[in-house]
C-alpha positions in Angstrom: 5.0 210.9 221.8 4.9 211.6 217.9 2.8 210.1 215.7 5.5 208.0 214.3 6.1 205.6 216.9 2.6 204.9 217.9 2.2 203.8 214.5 5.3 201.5 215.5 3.9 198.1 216.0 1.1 198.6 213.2 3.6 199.0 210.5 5.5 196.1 212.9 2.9 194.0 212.0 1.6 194.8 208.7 5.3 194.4 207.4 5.6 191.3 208.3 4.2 189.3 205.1 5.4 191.7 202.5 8.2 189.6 201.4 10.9 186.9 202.8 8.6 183.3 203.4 5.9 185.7 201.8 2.2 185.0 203.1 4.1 182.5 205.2 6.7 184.9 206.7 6.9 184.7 210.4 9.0 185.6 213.6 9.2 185.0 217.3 7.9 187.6 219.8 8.8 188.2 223.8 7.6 190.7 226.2 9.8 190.8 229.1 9.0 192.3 232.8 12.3 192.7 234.8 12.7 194.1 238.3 16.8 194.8 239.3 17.7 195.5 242.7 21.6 196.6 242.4 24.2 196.5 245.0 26.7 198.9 243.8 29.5 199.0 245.7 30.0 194.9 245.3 29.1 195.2 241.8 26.0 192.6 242.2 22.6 192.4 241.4 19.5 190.6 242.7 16.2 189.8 239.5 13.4 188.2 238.7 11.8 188.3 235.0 8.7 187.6 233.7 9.0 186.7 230.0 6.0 186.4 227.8 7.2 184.1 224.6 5.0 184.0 221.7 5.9 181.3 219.3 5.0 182.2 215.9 6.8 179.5 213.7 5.0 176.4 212.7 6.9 174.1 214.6 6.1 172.8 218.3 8.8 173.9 220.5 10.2 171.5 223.3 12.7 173.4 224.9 14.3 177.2 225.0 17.7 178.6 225.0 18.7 181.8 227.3 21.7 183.8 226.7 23.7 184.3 230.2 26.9 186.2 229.0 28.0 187.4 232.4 29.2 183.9 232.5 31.8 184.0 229.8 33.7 186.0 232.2 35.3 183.4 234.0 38.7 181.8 234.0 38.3 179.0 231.6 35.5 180.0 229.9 35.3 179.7 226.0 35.7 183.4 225.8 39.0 183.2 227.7 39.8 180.2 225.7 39.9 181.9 222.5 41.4 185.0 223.6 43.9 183.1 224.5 44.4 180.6 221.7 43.8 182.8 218.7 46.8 184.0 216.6 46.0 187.4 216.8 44.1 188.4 220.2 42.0 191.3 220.9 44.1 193.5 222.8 41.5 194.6 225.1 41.0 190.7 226.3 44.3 188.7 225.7 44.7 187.1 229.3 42.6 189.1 231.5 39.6 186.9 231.9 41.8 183.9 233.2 43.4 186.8 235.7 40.2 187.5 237.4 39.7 187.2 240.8 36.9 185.8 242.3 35.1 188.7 243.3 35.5 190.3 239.7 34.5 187.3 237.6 31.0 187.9 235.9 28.3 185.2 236.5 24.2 184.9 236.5 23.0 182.2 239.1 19.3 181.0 237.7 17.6 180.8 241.6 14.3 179.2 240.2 12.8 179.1 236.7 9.3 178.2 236.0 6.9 177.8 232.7 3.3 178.9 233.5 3.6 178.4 236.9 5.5 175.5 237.1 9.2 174.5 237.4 11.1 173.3 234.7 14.5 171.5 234.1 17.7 173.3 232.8 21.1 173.0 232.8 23.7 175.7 232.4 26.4 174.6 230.0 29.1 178.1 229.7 26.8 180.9 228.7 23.9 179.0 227.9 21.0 178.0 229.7 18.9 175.1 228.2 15.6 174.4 229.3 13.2 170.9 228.9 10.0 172.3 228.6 6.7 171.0 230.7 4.8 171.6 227.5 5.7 172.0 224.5 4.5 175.3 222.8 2.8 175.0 219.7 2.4 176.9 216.9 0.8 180.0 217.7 0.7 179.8 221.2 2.4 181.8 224.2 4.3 180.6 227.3 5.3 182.5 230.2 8.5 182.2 232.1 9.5 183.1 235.2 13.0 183.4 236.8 14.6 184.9 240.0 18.5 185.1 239.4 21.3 186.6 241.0 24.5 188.4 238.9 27.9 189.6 239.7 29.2 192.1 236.9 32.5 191.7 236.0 35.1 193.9 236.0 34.8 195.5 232.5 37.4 193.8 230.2 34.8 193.3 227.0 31.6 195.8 226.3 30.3 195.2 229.8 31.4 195.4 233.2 32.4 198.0 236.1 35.0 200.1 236.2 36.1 201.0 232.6 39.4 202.6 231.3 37.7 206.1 232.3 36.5 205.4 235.4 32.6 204.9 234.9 31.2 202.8 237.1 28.4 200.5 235.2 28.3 199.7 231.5 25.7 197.0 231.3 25.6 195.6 228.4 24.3 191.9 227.6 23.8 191.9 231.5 19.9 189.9 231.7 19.6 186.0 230.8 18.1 186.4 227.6 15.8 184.5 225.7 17.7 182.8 222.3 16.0 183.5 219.3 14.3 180.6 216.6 13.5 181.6 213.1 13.4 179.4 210.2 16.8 177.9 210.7 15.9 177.1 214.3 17.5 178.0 217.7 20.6 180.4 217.8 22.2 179.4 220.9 25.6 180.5 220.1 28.2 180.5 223.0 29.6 184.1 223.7 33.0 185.0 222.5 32.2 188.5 222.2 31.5 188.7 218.6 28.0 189.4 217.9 24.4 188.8 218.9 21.1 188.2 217.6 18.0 188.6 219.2 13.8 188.3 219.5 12.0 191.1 218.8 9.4 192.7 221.6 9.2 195.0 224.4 10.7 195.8 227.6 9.3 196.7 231.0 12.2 197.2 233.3 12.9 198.7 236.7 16.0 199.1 238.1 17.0 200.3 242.0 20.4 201.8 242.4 22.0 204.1 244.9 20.4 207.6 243.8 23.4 209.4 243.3 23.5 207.6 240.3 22.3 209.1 236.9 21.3 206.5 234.7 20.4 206.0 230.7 19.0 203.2 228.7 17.2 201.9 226.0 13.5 203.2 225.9 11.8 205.5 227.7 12.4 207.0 231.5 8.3 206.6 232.9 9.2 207.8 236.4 11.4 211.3 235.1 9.4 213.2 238.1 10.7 210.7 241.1 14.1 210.4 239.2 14.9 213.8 237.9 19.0 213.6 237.2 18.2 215.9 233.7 15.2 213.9 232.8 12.5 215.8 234.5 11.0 219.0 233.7 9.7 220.8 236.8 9.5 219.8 240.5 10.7 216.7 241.3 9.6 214.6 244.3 12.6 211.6 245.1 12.1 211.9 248.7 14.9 210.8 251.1 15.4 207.7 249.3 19.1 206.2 249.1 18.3 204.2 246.4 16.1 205.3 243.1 13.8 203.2 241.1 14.6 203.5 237.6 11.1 202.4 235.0 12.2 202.1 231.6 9.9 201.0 228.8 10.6 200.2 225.2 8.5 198.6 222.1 10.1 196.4 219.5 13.1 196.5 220.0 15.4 193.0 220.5 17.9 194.1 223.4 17.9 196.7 226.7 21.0 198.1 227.5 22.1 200.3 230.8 25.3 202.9 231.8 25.0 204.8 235.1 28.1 206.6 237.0 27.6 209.1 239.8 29.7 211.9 238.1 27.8 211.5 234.7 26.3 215.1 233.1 22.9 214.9 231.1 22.2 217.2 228.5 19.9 216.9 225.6 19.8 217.8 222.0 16.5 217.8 219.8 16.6 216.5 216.2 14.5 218.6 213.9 11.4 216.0 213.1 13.3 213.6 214.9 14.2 211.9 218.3 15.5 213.7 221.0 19.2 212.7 221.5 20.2 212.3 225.8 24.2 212.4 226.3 25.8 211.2 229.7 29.4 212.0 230.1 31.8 212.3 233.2 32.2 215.9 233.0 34.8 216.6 235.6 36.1 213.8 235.1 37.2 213.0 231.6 40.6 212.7 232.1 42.1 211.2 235.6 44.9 213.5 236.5 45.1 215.4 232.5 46.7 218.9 232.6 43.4 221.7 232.2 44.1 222.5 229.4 43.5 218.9 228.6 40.4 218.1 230.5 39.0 221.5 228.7 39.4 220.5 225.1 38.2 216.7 225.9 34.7 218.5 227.7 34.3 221.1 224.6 34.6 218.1 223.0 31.5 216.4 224.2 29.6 220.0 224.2 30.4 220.1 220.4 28.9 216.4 220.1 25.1 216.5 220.1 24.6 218.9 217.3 27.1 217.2 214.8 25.0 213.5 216.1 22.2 215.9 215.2 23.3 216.9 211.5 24.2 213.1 211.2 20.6 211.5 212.6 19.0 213.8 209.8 21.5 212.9 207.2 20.9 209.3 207.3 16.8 209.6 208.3 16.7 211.5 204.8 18.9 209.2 202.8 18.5 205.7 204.6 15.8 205.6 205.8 14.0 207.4 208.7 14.4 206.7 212.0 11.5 205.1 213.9 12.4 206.0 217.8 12.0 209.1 219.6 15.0 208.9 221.4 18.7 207.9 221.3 21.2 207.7 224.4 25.0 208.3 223.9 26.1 207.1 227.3 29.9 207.3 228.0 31.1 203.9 228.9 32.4 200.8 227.6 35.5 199.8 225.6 35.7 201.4 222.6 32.6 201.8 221.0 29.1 199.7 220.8 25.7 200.1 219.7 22.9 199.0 221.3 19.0 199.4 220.7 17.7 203.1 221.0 21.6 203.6 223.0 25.1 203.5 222.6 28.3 202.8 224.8 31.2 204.7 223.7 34.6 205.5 225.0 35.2 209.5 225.6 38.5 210.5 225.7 39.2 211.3 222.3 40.0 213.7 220.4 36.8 216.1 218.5 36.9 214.0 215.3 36.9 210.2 217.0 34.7 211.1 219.4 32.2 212.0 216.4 33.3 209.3 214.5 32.7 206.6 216.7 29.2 208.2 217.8 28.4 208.6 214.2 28.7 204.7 213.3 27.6 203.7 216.6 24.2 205.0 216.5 24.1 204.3 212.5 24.1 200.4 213.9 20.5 201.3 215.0 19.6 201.4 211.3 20.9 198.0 210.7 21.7 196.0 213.7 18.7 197.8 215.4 15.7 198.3 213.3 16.7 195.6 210.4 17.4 193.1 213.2 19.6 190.9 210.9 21.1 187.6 212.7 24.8 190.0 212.3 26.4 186.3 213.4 25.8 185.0 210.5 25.7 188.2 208.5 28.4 190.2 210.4 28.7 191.9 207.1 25.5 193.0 206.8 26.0 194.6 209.9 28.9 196.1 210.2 30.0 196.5 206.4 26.3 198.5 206.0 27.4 200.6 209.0 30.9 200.9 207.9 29.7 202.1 204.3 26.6 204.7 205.5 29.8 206.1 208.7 31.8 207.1 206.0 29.2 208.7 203.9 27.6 210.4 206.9 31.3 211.8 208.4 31.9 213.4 204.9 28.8 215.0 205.0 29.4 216.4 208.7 33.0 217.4 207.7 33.8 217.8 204.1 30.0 218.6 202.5 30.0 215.3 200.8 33.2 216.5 198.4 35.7 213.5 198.9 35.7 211.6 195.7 35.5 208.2 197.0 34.9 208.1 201.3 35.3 204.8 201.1 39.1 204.5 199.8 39.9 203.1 203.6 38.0 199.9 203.3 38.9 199.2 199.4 42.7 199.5 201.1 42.0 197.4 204.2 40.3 194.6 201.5 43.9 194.9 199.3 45.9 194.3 201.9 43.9 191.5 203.4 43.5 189.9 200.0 48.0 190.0 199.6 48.5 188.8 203.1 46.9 185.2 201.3 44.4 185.1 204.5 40.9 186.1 203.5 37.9 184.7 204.7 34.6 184.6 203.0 31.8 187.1 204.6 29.5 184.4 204.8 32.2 182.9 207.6 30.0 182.6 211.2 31.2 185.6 213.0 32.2 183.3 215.4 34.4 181.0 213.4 37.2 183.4 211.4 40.4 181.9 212.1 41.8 185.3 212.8 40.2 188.4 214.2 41.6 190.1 211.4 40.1 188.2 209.0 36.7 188.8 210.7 37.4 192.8 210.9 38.2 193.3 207.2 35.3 190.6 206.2 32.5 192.3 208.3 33.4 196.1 208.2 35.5 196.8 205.1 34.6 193.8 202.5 31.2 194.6 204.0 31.1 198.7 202.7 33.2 197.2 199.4 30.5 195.0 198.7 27.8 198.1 198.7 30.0 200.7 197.0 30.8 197.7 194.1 26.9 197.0 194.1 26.6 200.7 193.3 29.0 201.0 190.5 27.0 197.9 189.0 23.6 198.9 189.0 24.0 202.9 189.2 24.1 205.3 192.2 20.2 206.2 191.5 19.2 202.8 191.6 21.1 202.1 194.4 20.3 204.9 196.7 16.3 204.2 196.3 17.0 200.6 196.5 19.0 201.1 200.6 16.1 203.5 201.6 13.5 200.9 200.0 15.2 198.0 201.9 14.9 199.6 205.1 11.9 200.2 204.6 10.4 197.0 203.5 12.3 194.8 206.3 12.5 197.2 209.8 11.9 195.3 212.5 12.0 191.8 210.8 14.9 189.3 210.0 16.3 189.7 207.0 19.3 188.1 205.6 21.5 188.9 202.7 19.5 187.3 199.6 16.1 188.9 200.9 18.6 192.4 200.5 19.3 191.1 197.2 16.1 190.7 196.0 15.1 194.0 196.7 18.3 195.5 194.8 17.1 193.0 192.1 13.9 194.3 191.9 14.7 197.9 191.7 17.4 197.4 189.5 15.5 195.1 187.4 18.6 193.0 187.2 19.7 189.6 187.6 22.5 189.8 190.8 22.8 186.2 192.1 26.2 185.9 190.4 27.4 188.8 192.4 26.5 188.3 195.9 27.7 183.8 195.2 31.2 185.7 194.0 31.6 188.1 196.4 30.1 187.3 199.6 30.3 183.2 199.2 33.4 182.7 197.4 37.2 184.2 198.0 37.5 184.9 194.4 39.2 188.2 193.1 38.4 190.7 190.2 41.6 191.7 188.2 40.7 193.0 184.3 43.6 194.2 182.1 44.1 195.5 178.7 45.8 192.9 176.8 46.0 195.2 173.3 45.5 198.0 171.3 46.0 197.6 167.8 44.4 199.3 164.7 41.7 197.7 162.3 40.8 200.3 159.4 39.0 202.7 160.6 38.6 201.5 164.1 40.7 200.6 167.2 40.4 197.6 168.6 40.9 197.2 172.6 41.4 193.5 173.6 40.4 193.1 177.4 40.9 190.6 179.5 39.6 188.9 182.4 42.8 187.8 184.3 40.9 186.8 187.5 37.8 184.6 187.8 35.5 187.1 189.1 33.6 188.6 186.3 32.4 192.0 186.6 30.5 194.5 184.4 33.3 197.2 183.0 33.8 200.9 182.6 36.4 201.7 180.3 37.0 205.3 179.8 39.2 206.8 176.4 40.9 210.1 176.4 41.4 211.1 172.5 44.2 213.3 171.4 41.8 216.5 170.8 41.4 216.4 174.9 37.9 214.9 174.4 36.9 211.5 176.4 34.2 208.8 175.9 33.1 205.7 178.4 32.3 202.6 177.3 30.1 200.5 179.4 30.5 196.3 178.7 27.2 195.2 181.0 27.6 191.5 181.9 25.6 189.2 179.9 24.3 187.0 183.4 23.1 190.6 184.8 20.4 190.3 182.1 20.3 193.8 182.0 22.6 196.8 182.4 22.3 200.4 184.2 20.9 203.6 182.3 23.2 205.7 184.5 27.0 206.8 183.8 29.5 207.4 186.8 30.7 210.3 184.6 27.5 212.0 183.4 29.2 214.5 181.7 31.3 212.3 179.3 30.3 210.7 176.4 28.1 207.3 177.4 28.2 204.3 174.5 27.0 201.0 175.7 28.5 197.9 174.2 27.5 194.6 173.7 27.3 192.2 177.0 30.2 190.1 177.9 29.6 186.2 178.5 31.3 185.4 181.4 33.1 181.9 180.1 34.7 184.5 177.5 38.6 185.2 179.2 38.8 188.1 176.8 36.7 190.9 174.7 37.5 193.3 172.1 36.3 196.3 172.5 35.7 198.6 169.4 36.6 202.0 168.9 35.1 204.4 166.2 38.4 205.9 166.2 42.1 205.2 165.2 44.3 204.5 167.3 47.0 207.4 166.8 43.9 209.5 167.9 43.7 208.0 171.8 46.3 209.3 174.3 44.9 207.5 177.3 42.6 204.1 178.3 41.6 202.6 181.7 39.3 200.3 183.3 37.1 202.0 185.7 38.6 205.1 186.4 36.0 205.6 189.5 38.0 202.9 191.0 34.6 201.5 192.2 35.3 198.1 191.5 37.9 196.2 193.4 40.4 194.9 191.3 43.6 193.4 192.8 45.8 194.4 190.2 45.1 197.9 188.2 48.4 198.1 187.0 47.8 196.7 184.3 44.2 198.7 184.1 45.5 201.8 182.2 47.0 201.9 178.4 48.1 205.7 177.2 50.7 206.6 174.2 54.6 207.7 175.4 55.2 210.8 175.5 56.5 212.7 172.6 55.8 209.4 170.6 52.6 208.9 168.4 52.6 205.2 168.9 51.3 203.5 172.0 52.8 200.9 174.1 50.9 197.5 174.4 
């Protein structure tokens, strides 16, 4: 194992009181021992966990929360309710819970539960289990709890389940009761409606018995590759006559343990350079039920192509973003669509060369953020997915156009556009949980969410910005943070004032439209009245083209940024830096050391950075064959 990740929990550890609660900062900890015996071909499972909870807060704890989301699959259950309720229903869910026969419903059955050694109380109310504690646990101290269960997988209709779209046989995902996690704002027992999840960090001991023509990945690390062999062992490999296989997984701080297996499933491998070694699982020969050849060929070049462009991509964002603490990621075909999952991924495989790098790429990006960041992405679905959504689209034009596409993230300024005309945007600081439409979560979370970083760029400068992603990543893996403690640090290395920005933008539903209102001479000087049409203020970029072909930009900082960026988005023009702009002011007059017959051209940020609703009227420029200008 490299050097990195046995340094893993020191830098875990020391971390913790750099910043957030400072001296005070804290988290929860669990250490989990599971044992799975699985009966495949009725899609059950028999359990018992051992989970070590260490409670870390300053606050005596009288009762826990578990997470049973096997249960959500169930006619009736708030999952199905909303599905079926809301205006605009996932596609893949819609009725199909409430159609679910008995014997493909998904449940967990808690057998016994007991706190060091002795039973507790519970009650089981949807998807959560509550538990009345013994003894309370008090600050600082540890608990252990002990459960036997028994689960029933659903048939997969959502992330988890048996029998996917392509035919693979187990994608367990959110598949183990699972201990809720308390931090400062106290327990996080949200009901699943398959949004998003949060989780306690620790480590995982985990064996799993399944019938051994199974091949199997996971999060963490295989510790029995010579008994299990399947690709993962190098050498002899002694599994007897078995006809079930043991499966011993182990993984260190992480906050989640994921699982595919599928009889038919190919293992190959792919190492990064100086970085983890990357494990694929894919139906080989079967891809494509009943596809033409020539088909079925393209879709298994397809996955022979993949592990060297996740390769390019794991060093693209380790160097840029931060690197990447694990020595190993799983891309494990399976699931609905695509979904990330600590150290792992779930992803859908018939595709065609591009999707099927796309959605690996910003799948196993989510490690950097919902992964090794850990933020609570229910409350902070943006922080998420709109990080995930901005790095994708950086890292795909690396892998596929050298970085050369002007602006990679034109998609999600359109999908943010069209959101904001349709009159029914929602705030990113909505629950993830509580949009009124699952529209209004998508563009909220993943595009606002990339808007909001490629806007944060334009106003402190892309150096600043780029050292401030890589020194959030580093200052807050495997910790909690939330989107002021991200602020802070772009604060810091900006050495700007940015409250304004993130209570606009990610608290508010207000819009950024500037114009130019006039152009008129004064002597020897042009005077350009702008105007703020919209409430959101904004720092601007206004760039002139004179009539001898020559071009200047004029940078208006914001007055409440107390203090502006050193760093043009045109290095190669002209830079002049005006006076600030009070934000109370609707308009300001911008002063040109030219006259006007000598400009051809004006706009407001012609990098089209910021996200203005309106930028028609951004852009003045004379009529042709006239000298004069229209206003």
């Amino acid at each position: 194992m490299k050097i990195r990740y046995s340094l893993l929990l020191v830098l875990f550890f020391a971390a913790s009181t750099a910043y957030g609660q400072g001296e005070n900062y804290w988290q929860q900890e669990i250490a989990y021992e599971m044992e799975i015996d699985v009966d495949a071909p009725n899609h059950q499972f028999t359990g018992t966990q051992k989970a070590i909870y260490t409670n870390n807060s300053p606050d005596t704890l009288n009762r826990v929360f578990y997470h049973l989301y096997f249960n959500a699959f169930q006619p009736g259950s708030m999952m199905d309710v909303r599905s079926r309720t809301i205006e605009d229903p996932d596609s893949r869910v819609m009725n199909r819970i409430n159609n679910l026969p008995d014997d493909e419903i998904g449940y967990h059955h808690i057998e016994s539960l007991t706190q060091n050694g002795e039973p507790v109380k519970y009650t089981v109310e949807g998807t959560i289990l509550q538990v009345t504690l013994n003894e309370p646990i008090l600050p600082g101290e540890k608990s252990v709890f002990e459960m036997e269960f028994n689960s029933q997988v659903p048939r997969q209709i959502r992330r988890s389940g048996w029998a996917n779209a392509e035919g693979v046989e187990f994608s367990m995902s959110q598949w183990y009761p699972k201990m809720s996690e308390y931090d400062e704002d106290g327990w996080h027992p949200n009901p699943y409606i398959g949004r998003e999840f949060y989780g306690v960090y620790g480590s995982f001991d985990v064996k799993i018995s399944i019938d051994s023509s199974y091949t199997m990945g996971a999060t963490g690390y295989l510790q029995n590759s010579q008994e299990i062999g399947h690709g993962y062992a190098d050498g002899n490999v002694n599994r007897g006559d078995s006809k079930k296989l043991t499966w011993h997984w182990k993984a260190d701080n992480v906050h989640d343990f994921f699982w595919g297996a599928d009889p038919d499933f190919v293992h190959t491998k792919k190492q990064v350079p100086n970085g983890p070694m990357l494990h694929f699982l894919y139906q080989q020969n079967t891809v494509a039920t009943n596809a033409p050849d020539s088909l079925q060929q393209q879709l298994t070049e397809n996955w022979e192509r993949l592990p060297e462009f996740t390769s390019r991509g794991f060093q693209f964002m380790s160097q840029n973003f931060g690197e990447y603490p694990y020595d190993q990621f799983t891309v494990i075909q399976g699931g609905d669509g695509g979904m990330e999952y600590p150290m792992g991924t779930l992803i859908t495989g018939n595709r065609s060369f591009g999707s099927l790098v796309g959605v690996t790429v910003h799948e196993f990006i989510h490690n950097w953020y919902y992964g090794v960041l850990g933020t609570n992405e229910s409350l902070y679905p943006w922080m998420d997915e709109g990080f995930t959504t901005y790095t994708s689209a950086l890292t795909m034009d690396h892998l596929f156009n050298d970085g050369q596409t002007e602006n990679p993230h034109a998609g999600s300024y359109r999908s943010y556009y069209r959101m904001q005309e349709s009159g029914r945007f929602e705030a990113l600081d909505t629950h993830a949980d509580h949009f009124e439409t699952n529209a209004g979560y998508g563009v909220a979370s993943y595009s606002t969410g990339a808007v909001f970083l490629s806007q944060l760029r334009y106003i402190v400068g892309a150096k600043t910005f780029d050292s401030g992603m890589k020194r959030f990543f580093n200052t807050w893996r495997f910790k909690h943070p939330d989107g002021r403690d991200f602020l802070r640090v772009m604060e810091k290395e900006s050495n700007m004032v940015l409250d304004w920005y993130y209570q606009y933008f990610i608290e508010s539903t207000k819009t950024i439209d500037y114009g130019i209102k006039s152009v008129s001479d004064k002597g020897d000087q042009t005077h350009v009245v702008l105007e703020r049409v919209d409430l959101m203020p904004m720092p601007i970029e206004v760039m002139v083209e004179y009539t001898d072909d020559t071009k200047e930009l004029f940078y208006v900082p914001l007055r409440i940024m107390r203090g502006e960026k050193n760093q043009s988005s045109y290095p190669d023009v002209k830079w002049t830096v005006k006076p600030d702009w009070p934000w109370v002011e609707p308009t300001y007059t911008l002063n040109i050391d030219r006259q006007k017959g000598d400009i051809q051209r004006i706009e407001i940020d012609p990098s089209m950075r910021m996200a203005d609703i309106n930028r028609e009227n951004n852009v003045y420029e004379t009529k042709a064959g006239d000298s004069t200008a229209t206003e």
